[in-house]
NUPA-184977 format. One record per residue (C-alpha): x, y, z; residue number from 0; residue in three letters. Coordinates in Angstrom, 3 decimals, padded with zeros to 6 digits, always signed. Layout:
N
X; Y; Z; NUM; ALA
...
//
This chain:
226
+111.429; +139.044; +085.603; 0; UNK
+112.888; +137.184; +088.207; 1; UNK
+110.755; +134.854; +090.073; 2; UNK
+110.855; +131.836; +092.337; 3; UNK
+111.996; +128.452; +091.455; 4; UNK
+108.739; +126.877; +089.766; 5; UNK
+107.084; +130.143; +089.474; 6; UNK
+105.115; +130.905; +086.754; 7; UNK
+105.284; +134.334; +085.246; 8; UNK
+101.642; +135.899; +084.843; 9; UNK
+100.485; +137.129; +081.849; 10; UNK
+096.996; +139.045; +080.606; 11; UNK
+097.884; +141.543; +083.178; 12; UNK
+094.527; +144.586; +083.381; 13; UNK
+093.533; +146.915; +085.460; 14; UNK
+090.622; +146.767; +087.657; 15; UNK
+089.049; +149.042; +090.064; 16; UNK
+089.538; +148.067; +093.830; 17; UNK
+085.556; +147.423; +094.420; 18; UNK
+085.429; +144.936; +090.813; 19; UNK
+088.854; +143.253; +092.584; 20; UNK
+086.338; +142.982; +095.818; 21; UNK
+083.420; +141.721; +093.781; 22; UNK
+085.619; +139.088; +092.380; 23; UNK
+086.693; +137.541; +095.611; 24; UNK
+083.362; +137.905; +096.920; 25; UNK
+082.284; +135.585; +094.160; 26; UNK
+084.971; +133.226; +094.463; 27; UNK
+083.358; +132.164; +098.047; 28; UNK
+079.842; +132.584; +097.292; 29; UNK
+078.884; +130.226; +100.277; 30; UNK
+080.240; +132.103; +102.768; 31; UNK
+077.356; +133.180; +105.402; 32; UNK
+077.324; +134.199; +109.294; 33; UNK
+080.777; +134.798; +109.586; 34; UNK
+084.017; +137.154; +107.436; 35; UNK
+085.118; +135.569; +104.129; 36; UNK
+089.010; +135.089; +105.255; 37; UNK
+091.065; +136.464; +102.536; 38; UNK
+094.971; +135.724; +102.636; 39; UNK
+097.462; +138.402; +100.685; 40; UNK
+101.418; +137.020; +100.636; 41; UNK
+103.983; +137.491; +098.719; 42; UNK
+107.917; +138.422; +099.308; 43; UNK
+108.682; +141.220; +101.230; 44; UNK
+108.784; +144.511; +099.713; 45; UNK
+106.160; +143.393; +097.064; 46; UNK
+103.407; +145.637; +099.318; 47; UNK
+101.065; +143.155; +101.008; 48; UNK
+100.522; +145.484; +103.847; 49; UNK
+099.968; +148.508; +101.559; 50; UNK
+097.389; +146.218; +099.623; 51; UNK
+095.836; +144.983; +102.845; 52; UNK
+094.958; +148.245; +103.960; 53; UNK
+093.609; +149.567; +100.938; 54; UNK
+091.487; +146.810; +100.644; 55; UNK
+090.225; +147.646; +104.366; 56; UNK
+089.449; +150.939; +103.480; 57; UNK
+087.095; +149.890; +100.182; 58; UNK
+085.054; +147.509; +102.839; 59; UNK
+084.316; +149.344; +105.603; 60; UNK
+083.342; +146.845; +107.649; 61; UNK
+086.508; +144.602; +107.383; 62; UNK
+089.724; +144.092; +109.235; 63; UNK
+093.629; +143.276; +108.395; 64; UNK
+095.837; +140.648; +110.535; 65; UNK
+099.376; +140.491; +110.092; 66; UNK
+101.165; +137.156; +110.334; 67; UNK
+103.942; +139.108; +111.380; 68; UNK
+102.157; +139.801; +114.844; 69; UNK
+101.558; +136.235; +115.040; 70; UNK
+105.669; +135.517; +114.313; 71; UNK
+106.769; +138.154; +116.397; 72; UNK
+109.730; +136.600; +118.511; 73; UNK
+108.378; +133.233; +117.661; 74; UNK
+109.111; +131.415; +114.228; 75; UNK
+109.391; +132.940; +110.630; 76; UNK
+106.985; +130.071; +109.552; 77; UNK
+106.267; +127.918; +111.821; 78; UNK
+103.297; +129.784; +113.284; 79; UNK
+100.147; +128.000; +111.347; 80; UNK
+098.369; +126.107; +114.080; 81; UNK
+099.081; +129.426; +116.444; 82; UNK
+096.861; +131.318; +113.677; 83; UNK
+094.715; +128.910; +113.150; 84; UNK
+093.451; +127.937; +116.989; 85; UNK
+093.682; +131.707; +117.813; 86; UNK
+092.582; +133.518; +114.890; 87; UNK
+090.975; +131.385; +112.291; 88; UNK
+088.615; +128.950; +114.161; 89; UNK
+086.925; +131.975; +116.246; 90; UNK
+086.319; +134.014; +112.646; 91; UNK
+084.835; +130.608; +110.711; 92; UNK
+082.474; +130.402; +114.622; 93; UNK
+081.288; +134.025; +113.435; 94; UNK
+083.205; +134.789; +116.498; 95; UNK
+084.975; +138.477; +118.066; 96; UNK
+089.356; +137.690; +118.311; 97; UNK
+090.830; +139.211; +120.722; 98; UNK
+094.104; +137.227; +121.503; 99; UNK
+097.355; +137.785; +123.333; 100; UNK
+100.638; +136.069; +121.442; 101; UNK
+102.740; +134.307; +124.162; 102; UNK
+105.812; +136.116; +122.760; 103; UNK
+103.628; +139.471; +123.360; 104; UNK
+103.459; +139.168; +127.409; 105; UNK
+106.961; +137.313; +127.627; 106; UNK
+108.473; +140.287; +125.651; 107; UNK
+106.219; +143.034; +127.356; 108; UNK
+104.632; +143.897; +123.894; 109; UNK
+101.182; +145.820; +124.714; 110; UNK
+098.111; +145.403; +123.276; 111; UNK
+096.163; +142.426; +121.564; 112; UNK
+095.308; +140.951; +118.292; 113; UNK
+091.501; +142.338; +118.230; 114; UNK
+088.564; +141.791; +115.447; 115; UNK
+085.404; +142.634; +115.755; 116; UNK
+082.359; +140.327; +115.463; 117; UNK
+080.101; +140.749; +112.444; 118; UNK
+083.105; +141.582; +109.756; 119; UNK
+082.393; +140.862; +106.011; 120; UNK
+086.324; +140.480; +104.960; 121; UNK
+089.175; +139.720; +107.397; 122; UNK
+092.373; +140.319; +105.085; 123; UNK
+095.343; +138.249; +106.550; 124; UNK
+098.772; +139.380; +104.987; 125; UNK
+101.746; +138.044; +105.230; 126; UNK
+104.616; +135.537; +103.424; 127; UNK
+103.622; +132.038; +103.608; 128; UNK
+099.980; +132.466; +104.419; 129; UNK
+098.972; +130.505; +101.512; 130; UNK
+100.022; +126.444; +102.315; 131; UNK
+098.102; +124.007; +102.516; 132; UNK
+097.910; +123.341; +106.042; 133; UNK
+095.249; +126.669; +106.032; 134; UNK
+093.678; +125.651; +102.619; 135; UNK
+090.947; +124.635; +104.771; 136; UNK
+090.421; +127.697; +106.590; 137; UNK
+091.453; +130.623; +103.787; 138; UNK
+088.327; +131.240; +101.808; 139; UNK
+089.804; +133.453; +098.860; 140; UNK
+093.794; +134.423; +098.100; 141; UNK
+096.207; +137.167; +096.464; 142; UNK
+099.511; +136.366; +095.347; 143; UNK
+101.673; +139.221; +094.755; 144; UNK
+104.149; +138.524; +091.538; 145; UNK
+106.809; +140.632; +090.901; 146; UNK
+110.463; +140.671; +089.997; 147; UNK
+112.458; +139.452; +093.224; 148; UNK
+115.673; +142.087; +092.949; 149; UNK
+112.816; +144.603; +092.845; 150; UNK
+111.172; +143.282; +095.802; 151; UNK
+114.083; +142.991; +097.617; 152; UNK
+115.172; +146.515; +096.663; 153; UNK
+112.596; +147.831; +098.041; 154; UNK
+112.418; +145.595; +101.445; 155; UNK
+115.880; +147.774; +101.631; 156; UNK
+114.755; +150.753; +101.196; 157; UNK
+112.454; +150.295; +104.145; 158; UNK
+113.794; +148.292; +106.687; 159; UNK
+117.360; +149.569; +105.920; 160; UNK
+121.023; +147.778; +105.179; 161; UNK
+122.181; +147.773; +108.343; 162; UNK
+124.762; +144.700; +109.138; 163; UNK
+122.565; +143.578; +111.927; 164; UNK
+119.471; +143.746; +108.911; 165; UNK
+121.187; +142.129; +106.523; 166; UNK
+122.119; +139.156; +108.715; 167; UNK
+118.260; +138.606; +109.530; 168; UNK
+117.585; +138.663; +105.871; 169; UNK
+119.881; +135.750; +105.342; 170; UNK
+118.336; +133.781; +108.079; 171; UNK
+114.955; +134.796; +106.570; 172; UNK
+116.363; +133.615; +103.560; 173; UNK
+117.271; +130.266; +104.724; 174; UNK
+113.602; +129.115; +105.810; 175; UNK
+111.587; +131.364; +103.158; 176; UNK
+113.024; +129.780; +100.089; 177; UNK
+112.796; +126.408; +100.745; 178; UNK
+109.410; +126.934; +102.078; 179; UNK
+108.039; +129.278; +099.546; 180; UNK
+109.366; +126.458; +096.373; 181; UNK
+107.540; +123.405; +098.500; 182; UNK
+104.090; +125.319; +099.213; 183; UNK
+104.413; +127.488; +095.558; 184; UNK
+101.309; +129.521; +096.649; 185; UNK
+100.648; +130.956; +092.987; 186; UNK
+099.496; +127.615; +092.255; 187; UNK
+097.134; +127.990; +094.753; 188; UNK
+095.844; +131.897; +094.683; 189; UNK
+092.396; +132.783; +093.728; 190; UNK
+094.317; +136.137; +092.364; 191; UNK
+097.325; +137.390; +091.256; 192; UNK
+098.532; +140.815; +091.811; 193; UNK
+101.259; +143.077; +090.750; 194; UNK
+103.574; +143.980; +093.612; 195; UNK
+104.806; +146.039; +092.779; 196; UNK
+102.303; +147.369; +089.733; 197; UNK
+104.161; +147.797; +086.182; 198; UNK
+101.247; +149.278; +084.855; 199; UNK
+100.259; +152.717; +084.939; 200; UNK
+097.451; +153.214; +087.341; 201; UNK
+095.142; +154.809; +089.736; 202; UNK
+097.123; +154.229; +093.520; 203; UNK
+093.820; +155.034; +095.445; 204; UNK
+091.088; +153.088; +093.330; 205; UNK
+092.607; +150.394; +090.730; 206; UNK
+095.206; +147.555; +091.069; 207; UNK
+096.461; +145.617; +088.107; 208; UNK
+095.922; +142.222; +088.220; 209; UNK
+096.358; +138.454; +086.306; 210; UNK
+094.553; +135.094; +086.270; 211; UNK
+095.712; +132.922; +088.341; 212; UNK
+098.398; +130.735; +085.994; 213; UNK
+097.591; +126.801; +085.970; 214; UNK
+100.112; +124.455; +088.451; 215; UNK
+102.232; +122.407; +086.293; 216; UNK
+102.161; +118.730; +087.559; 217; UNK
+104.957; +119.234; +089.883; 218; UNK
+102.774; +121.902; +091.418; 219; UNK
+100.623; +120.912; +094.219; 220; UNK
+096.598; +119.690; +093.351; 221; UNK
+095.078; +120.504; +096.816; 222; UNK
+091.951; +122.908; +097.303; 223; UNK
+092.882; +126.774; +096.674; 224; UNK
+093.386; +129.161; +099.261; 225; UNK
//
């Protein structure tokens, strides 16, 4: 399996029903009360953080996703932390409603609004590079999703296309999410690790397959998980 520089691979991979993968994070941030545990999902694109995301919205009801991509949209590939966090974050740890309005959104004439409702029990944000440590502090529980990188970025081809014009944005991706992704090495951080894409037969609607987290070497980083 390829992985990331410093990555490393999982192992003691099981299945698990979607509610006992809920339970777990649940009881990861038992002191969580008055306001939405804040659960982050990243990983590389094409490893299915969205797909996860929403599946994990539909087993708690009362819960809500947030895409860091609608916080990045025409505005940085990662430099968009204090954005989430002043916007997003702070409001949800207040046990407050978010309804918020990127910049980029009314300069570009984007419609619509970032909107969750007050009284959630999980707000799932997804996206690559959610886990860092600048929002250690406000990221109650975490999923890294580990899979083989040709497979991942296979698949981001399959859906976003191979277009020239696509391509060229990958590269520039490229050029900030590497870096970034070796400094921050969120695995080291994650309260969970998750197949993404899942090698293991399973259930699609009611079971993911999942790993412990595996321990940061001492060139990983120390801080408080995610």
């Amino acid at each position: 399996m390829r992985l990331h520089p410093g990555e490393t691979e999982a192992d003691g991979w099981r299945v698990v029903t979607m509610l006992d993968a809920v339970r777990q994070l649940r009881d990861a941030s038992p002191d969580v009360t008055g306001r939405p545990r804040v659960t982050a999902i990243d990983g590389r694109g094409g490893a299915g953080k969205t797909t996860l995301a929403e599946r994990l919205r539909k087993v708690v009801p009362n819960s809500a996703v947030v895409h860091t991509d609608d916080i990045a949209w025409n505005h940085a590939y990662f430099d968009w932390g204090a954005v989430l966090v002043e916007n997003i974050l702070q409001p949800l740890h207040r046990g407050e409603a978010v309804d918020y309005r990127p910049d980029s959104w009314s300069q570009y004439g984007r419609p619509g609004s970032i909107t969750i409702p007050a009284g959630a029990d999980f707000v799932w944000v997804e996206g690559t590079g959610i886990i860092r440590a600048e929002l250690a502090p406000w990221l109650d529980t975490s999923v890294w999703m580990q899979g083989d990188l040709d497979e991942q970025e296979r698949l981001l081809a399959v859906r976003d296309g191979d277009s020239l014009e696509q391509r060229e944005h990958v590269a520039n991706w490229l050029l900030e999410e590497l870096p970034f992704i070796v400094r921050e090495q969120p695995w080291a951080r994650a309260t969970m690790i998750v197949a993404g894409p899942p090698h293991i037969d399973h259930d699609l609607d009611t079971e993911l397959v999942v790993a412990l987290p595996t321990k940061p070497s001492s060139a990983e980083p120390t801080a408080a998980r995610g």
